[in-house]
N, C-alpha and C positions, 0 to 999 in steps of 0.2 A: 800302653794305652795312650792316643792322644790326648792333647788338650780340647776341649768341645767351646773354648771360649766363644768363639766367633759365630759358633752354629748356633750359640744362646744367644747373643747377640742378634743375631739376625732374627732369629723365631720370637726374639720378644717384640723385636721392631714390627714383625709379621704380624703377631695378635695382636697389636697394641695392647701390652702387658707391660709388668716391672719382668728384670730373669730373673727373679724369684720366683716366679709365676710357673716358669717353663719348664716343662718334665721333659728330661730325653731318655730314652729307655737304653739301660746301660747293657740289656743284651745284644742290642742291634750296634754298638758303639761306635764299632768298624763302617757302617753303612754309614752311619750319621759323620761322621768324619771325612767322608768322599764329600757332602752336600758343601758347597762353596758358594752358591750365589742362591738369592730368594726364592728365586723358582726352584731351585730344589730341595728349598726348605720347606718351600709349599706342600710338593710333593708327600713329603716326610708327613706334613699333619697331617695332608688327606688319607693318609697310610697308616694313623695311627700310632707313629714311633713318637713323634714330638706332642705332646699337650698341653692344656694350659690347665694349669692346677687350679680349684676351684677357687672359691673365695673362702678366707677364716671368715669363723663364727666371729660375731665379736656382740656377746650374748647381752643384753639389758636386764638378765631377770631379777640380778642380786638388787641393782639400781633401781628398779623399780620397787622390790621388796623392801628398802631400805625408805625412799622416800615415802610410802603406806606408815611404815614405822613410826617418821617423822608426822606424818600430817596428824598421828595419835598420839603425839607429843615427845616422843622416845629420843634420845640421840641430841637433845638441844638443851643437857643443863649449862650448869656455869664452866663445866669444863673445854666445851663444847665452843663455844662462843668467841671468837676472835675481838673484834669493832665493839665499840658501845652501845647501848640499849639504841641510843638516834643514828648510829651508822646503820646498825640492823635493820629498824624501821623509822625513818626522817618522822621527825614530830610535826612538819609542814605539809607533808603528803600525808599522814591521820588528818590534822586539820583542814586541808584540803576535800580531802573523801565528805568529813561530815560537814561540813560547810556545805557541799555541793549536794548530799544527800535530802540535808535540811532544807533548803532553798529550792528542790525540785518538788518537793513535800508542799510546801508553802505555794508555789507556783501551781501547781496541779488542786491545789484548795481553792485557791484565788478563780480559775476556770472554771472548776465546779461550782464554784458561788455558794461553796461553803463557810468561807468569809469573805468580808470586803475590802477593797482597798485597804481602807486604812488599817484594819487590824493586820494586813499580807505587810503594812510598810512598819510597824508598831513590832510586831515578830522577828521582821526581815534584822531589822535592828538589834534585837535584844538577841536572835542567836550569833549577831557577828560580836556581839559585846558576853558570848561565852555562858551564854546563861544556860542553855539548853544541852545535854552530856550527849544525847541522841533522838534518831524520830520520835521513839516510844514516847519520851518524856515531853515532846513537844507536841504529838496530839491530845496528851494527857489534858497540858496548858489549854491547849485549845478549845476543845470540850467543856472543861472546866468553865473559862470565859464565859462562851455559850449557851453555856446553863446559867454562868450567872447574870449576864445580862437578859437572857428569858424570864426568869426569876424577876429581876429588876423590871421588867417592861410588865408584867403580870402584873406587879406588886404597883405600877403607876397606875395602870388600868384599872388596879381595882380602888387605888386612890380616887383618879377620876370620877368612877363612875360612882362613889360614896358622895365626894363634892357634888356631885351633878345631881344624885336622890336627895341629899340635904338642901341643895339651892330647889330644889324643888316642893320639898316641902317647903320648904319660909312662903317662897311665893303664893302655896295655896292655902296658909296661915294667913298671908299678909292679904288675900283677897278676900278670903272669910272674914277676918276681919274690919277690912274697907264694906265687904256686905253689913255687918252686922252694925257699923255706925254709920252706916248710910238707911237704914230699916230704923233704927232708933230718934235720926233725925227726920226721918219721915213721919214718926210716928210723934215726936214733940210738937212739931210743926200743925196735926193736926190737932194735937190737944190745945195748943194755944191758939185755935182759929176757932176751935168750940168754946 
């Protein structure tokens, strides 16, 4: 039996394939060994003797079963772990995320006109100065504020409006009064004309 090198050769060039690819069928071995140029390699596939062998599987399902695993926690203790806790995940990309989390929080308050300025510039501040763990906790603060400055504005107003019924009484004391000695000086006035 010949060598079929060159008839592999050629049929892989044909399919554009790797010759790994290429089946020649070892009962016909004698035909395929006459074939010497392309066109009669061509021949050979249209005929069925040469084929191109399909593609391997090259399956994902373990890899995928495996990452399910992982995303349940499985597969990542300490043995598992290469890099340090900040190789694994950089402690500037966390503070990165919440920072940018916070501040779009904040920004979308700010346009709703849920607060103001200043309280948006008064926050802005205090979560880059680390005060705030996450959103949760910062519309917590937020709220919070807001009720107590409601509270605070209630509690002037009904200050106010206590000053404003007490100035109000004096005044209709202090006019009763300017009546009542102005009716007395009337009435002296005429006792001493009688």
């Amino acid at each position: 039996m010949s060598s079929l090198k060159l008839q592999k050769r050629l049929a892989s060039s044909v399919m554009k394939c790797g010759r790994k690819k290429v089946w020649l069928d070892p009962n016909e071995a004698s035909e395929i060994s006459n074939a010497n140029s392309r066109q009669n390699i061509k021949k050979l596939i249209k005929d069925g003797l040469i084929i191109k062998k399909p593609q391997t599987v090259h399956s994902r399902a373990r890899c995928r079963k495996n990452r399910e695993a992982r995303r349940m926690g499985r597969h990542t203790g300490p043995g598992k772990r290469k890099g340090t806790a900040n190789a694994r995940m950089p402690e500037k990309v966390v503070w990165m995320r919440r920072m940018r989390v916070l501040r779009r929080l904040l920004k979308k308050y700010r346009e709703d006109k849920k607060i103001d300025k200043h309280m948006y510039h008064e926050l802005y501040v205090q979560s880059k100065g680390n005060i705030f763990k996450n959103k949760r906790v910062l519309m917590e603060h937020i709220h919070k504020k807001k009720s107590e400055a409601a509270r605070a504005k209630a509690l002037q107003e009904q200050a106010d409006a206590r000053r404003a019924r007490s100035r109000a009484t004096q005044e209709r004391k202090a006019a009763k009064t300017a009546q009542k000695q102005a009716l007395y000086m009337n009435i002296e006035e005429v006792a001493e004309e009688s």
